[in-house]
N, C-alpha and C positions, 0 to 999 in steps of 0.2 A: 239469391240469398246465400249460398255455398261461396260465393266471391267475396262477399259481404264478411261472412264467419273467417273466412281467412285472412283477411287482410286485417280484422278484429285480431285475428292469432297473431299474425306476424309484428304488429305494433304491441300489443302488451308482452311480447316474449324479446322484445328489442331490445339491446345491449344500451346502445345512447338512448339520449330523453329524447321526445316528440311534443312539443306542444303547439295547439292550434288556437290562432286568436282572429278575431273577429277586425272589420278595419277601425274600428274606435279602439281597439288594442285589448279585447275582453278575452278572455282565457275562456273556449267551447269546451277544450279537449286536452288530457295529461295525461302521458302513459305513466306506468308503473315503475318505469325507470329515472324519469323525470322527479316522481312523486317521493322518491328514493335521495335521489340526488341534492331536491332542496329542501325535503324533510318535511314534505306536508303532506295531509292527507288529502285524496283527489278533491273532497268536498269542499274542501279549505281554498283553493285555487278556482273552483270552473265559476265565474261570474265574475269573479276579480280582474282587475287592472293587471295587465303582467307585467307592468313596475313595481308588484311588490316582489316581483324578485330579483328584482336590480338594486344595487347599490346605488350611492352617489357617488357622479354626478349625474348619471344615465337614469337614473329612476325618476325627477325633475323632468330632465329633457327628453323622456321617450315619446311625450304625445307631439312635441314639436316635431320629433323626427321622424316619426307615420305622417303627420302634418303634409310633412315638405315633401318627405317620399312620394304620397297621393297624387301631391301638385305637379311636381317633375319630374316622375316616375324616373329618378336616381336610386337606382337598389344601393349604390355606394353607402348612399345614408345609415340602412338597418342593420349593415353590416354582416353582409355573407360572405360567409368565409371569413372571419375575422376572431383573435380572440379576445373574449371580455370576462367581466368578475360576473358568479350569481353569486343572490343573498338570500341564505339557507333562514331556514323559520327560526332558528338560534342566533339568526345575526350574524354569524363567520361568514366568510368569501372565501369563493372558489373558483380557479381559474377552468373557462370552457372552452371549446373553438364552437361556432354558430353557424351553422348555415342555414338561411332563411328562404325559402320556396311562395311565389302567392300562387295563387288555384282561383280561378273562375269555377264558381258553385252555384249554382238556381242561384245566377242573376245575384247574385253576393263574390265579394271578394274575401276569402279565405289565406291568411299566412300561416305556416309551414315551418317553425322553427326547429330544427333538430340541434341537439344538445350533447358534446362528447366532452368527457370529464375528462381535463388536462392535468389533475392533480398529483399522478402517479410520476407523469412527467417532468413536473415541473421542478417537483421536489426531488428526483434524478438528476435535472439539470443543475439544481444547487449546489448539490453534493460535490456534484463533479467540480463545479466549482471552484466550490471553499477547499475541497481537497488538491487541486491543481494549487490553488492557492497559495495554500501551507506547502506541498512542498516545492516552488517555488522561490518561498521563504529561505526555508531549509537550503537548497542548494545556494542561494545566493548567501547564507552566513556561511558556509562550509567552505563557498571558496575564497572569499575572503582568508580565511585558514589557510587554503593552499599555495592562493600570495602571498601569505606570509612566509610559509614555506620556500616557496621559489625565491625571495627578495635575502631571504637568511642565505639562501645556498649562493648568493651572486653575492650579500659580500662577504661570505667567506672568501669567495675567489677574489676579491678585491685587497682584503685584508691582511690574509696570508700570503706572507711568498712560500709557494711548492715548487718541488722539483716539478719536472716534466714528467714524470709517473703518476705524483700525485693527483695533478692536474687534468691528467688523462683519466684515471677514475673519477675524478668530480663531477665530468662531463659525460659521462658512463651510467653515472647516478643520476645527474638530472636525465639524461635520454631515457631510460630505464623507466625514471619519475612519470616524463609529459607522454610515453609510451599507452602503461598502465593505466594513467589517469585518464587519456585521452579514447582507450579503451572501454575500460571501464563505466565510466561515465555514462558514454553513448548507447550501448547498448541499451541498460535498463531504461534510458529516456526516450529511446524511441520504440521500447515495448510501451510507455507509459501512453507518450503521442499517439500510436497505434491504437492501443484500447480506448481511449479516449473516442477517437473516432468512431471506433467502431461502437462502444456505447450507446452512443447521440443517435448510431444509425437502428439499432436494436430495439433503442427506447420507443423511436417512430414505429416500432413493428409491432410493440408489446411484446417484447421477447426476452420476460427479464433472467431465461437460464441464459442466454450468455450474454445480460448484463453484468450478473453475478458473479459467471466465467471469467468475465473480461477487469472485471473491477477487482478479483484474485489476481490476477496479472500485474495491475496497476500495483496493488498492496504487496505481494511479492518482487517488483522490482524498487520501489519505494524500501523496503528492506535490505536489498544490498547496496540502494545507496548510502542507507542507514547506516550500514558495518562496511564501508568504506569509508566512512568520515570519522565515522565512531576510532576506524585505526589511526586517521590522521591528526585528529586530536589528541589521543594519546603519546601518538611519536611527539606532538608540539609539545605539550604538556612535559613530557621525559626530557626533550632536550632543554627547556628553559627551567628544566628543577622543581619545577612541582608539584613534583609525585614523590610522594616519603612511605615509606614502610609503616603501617600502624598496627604494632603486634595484641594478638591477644590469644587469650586460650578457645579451642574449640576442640569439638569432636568429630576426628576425618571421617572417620565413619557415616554418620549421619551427616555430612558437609556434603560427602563424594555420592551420596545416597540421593541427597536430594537434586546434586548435579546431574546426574543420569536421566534421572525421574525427567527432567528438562529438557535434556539433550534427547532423548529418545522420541521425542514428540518431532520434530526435523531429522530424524533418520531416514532413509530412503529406503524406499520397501523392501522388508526381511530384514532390514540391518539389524544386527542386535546388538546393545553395547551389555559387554560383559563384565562387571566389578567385583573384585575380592580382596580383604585385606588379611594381612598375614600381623599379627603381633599380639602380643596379650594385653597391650594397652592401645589405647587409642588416640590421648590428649595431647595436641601439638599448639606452639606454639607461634603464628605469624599472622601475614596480615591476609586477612580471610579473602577480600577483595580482590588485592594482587593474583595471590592464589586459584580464586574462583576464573578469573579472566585468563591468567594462562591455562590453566589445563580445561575451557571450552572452547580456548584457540585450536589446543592442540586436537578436542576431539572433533571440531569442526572440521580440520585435515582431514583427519581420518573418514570424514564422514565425504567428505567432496573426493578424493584423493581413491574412495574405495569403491568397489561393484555394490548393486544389489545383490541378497541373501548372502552377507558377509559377517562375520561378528568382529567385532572391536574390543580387544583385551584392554582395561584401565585397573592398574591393581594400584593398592599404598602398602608400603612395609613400615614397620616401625618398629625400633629396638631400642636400645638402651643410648646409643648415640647417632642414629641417625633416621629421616624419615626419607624414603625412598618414593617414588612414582612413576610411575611408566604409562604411556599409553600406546599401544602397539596397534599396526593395521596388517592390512594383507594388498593392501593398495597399489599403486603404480609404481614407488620408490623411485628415489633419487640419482640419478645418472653420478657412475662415480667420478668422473671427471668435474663434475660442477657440487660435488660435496664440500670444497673449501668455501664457498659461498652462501653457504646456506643462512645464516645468520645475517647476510646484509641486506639492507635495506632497500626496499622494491627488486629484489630479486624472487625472480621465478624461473622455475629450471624451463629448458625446451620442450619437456615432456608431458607439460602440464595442459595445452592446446587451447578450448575454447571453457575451459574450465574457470569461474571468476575466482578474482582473489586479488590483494594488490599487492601482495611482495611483503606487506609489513609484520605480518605475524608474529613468527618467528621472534624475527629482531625485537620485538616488545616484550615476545614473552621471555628472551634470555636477559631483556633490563629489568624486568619485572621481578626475576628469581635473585638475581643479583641484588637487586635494591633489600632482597629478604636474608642477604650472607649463604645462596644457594649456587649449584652449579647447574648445568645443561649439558647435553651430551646426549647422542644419539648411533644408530647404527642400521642402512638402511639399503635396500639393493633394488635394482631397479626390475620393474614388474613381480618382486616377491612383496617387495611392504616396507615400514618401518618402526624403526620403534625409539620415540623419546623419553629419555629418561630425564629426573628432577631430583635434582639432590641435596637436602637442607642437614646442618649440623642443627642435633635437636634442643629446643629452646621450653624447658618446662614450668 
C-alpha cells in the first residue's frame, strides 16, 4: 500500500502530463499536469476517447492507428518519441513531444503516454528565428551600402588622374576601409552565431538565465552593427549631398540635459557624465539633429576611450557672439604623432587595440559642424584624455 501512495505521489506531483488509456484508446487515468496542460478537468477526460485531445488530422485517424499498432505491433505508428499538436478544451494547439510506453496489467493491455510541453521552446525557437532573420535583412541592405561605397572610391581612382601621393592615400583609405570593416563586422557576427548556438542548447535544458544572457549578447552585438552602418550611411549621405542644416531655435540647456539623461544609461560603471553651462541666456540657434548626433559621437568616445569610475566633463557656454561646447575625457588620448589625422576617414590611432569603432566619427561630426558655419578643434595627450571643442558663430 506505502508503494502504492507513492507512486500515487510521484505522478500527481509530475512536471510532464501522464495519461493512461485503455486498448480501445479510453482515457483510465490523467495527472494534474496533463489536466493543466489541456485545460480540463480530470472528470471531463477519464471515460473519454483520447482523440478529444487531438487535433486534426490525428484525432479521425487515431483509432486506425491503435488499429494497426495491435495488428503489427509497430510502436512507429503511436508515435513515441515524436512531436505532435494537443487540442486544449478552448480549442488552441500546442506543441508536445510524446512518448508512449504499453504495460501488461491483469491480463489487460495498458498505454502510457507521457506528455512534455514544447511551447516554451518553440516559441524560443521563433524568435530566434525572425530575429536572425531581420538582421540578416539588415546586413544584407547595409552592404549593399558599402558597395556602393567601395564602387565610388574605384572610380574616383578611375576618373581622376592623381599624382602618386595622392594615389598612395587612396589606397591607404580603402586598406584602412576593408581593414575596419572586415574587423568590425566579424566580430559581433560571430558573438551572434555563438549565442545563437548556445541558446538552442540551453533552451533543450530549460535554462532560460542564459537564454536571456545569451540573447543580451545577440541584442548587444546587433547594436554595434547598428552604429557601424548607421556611420556608414551618413558618410554616404554627406558625400552625395544630402544632408543640409535645418536651423531652428531651441534651448541648449534642456537639449544637453535630456542628452545626458540618454547617454548615461550606456556609461560604464561609475562613469559619470558631468554637464554645466555657463551664460545668462540659453536660446541657440541650429540644426538640433546635426547637433544632437555630434556631441553623442563625441560623448560615445569618451565613453569607450575612458576607464571605469571616471567623470566626463560636457559644458556649453554662451555669450553674446558665440556658442562654445566641449566635451572632455581623462581617457587614453591621442599619440601626438598621429594627431594630423584625426579627422579622416576610417582612421583610428594604434592605441585604440580591441576597442570597436570604425574610423568615421570624427570625420562626420567635423561635416556636421560645418554644414552648421561651425568649427572643431581639439587638444589631447596620450594616456591623460582629451578634449573637443565645438564652436558656432551665434544664430538668434
Amino acid at each position: 500500500m506505502e508503494k502504492i501512495n507513492l507512486l500515487n505521489a510521484i505522478i500527481n506531483t509530475a512536471i510532464d502530463g501522464i495519461i493512461t488509456i485503455d486498448n480501445r484508446g479510453i482515457v483510465e487515468s490523467i495527472n494534474p499536469a496533463a489536466c493543466q496542460l489541456f485545460g480540463y478537468a480530470e472528470s471531463e477526460v477519464i471515460g473519454k476517447n483520447i482523440s478529444l485531445l487531438m487535433p486534426e488530422p490525428d484525432k479521425s485517424a487515431h483509432d486506425s492507428y491503435l488499429q494497426r499498432y495491435q495488428a503489427t505491433g509497430e510502436r512507429r505508428i503511436i508515435g513515441i518519441g515524436r512531436e505532435v499538436l494537443g487540442l486544449k478544451k478552448d480549442k488552441t494547439t500546442f506543441p508536445f513531444r510524446l512518448a508512449v510506453s504499453e504495460v501488461e496489467y491483469g491480463n489487460r493491455q495498458i498505454y502510457t503516454g507521457f506528455v512534455h510541453d514544447l511551447t516554451k521552446e518553440k516559441a524560443a525557437e521563433r524568435s530566434l528565428k525572425e530575429y536572425t532573420e531581420e538582421l540578416e535583412i539588415r546586413i544584407k541592405e547595409r552592404t549593399e551600402v558599402l558597395q556602393t561605397l567601395v564602387n565610388e572610391l574605384e572610380k574616383a581612382k578611375e576618373d581622376v588622374s592623381m599624382s602618386l601621393e595622392k594615389e598612395k592615400e587612396l589606397n591607404q583609405l580603402k586598406t584602412r576601409f576593408v581593414s575596419m570593416a572586415s574587423h568590425e563586422f566579424r566580430t559581433p557576427l560571430s558573438s551572434v552565431q555563438l549565442s545563437a548556438s548556445l541558446i538552442e542548447k540551453y533552451t533543450q535544458k530549460k535554462d532560460p538565465e542564459h537564454v536571456i544572457k545569451h540573447t543580451g549578447k545577440i541584442k548587444n552585438s546587433v547594436g554595434q552593427l547598428t552604429g557601424i552602418l548607421n556611420d556608414f550611411l551618413s558618410l554616404e549621405k554627406l558625400e552625395a549631398g544630402k544632408t543640409e542644416a535645418r536651423f531652428e531655435e531651441f534651448d541648449i540647456v534642456k537639449f544637453s540635459e535630456d542628452l545626458i539623461e540618454e547617454m548615461q544609461l550606456v556609461a560604464k560603471q561609475n562613469q559619470n557624465i558631468v554637464y554645466q553651462h555657463t551664460g545668462t541666456s540659453a536660446r541657440v540657434n541650429l540644426d538640433p539633429a546635426l547637433l544632437k548626433n555630434s556631441i553623442i559621437n563625441l560623448i560615445s568616445n569618451a565613453i569607450k576611450y575612458s576607464g571605469e569610475n571616471t567623470f566626463i566633463e560636457f559644458n556649453s557656454e554662451l555669450d553674446n557672439s558665440r556658442l562654445i561646447i566641449t566635451v572632455k575625457d581623462n581617457g587614453i588620448g591621442i599619440p601626438d604623432e598621429e594627431q594630423k589625422n584625426l579627422f579622416e576617414p576610417f582612421f583610428r590611432a594604434h592605441n585604440t587595440g580591441n576597442i570597436p569603432g570604425t574610423g568615421l566619427g570624427l570625420n562626420i561630426v567635423k561635416r556636421y559642424v560645418g554644414l552648421m558655419g561651425g568649427e572643431v578643434s581639439f587638444i589631447s595627450r596620450e594616456n591623460q584624455g582629451t578634449t573637443i571643442t565645438l564652436i558656432f558663430r551665434r544664430h538668434v
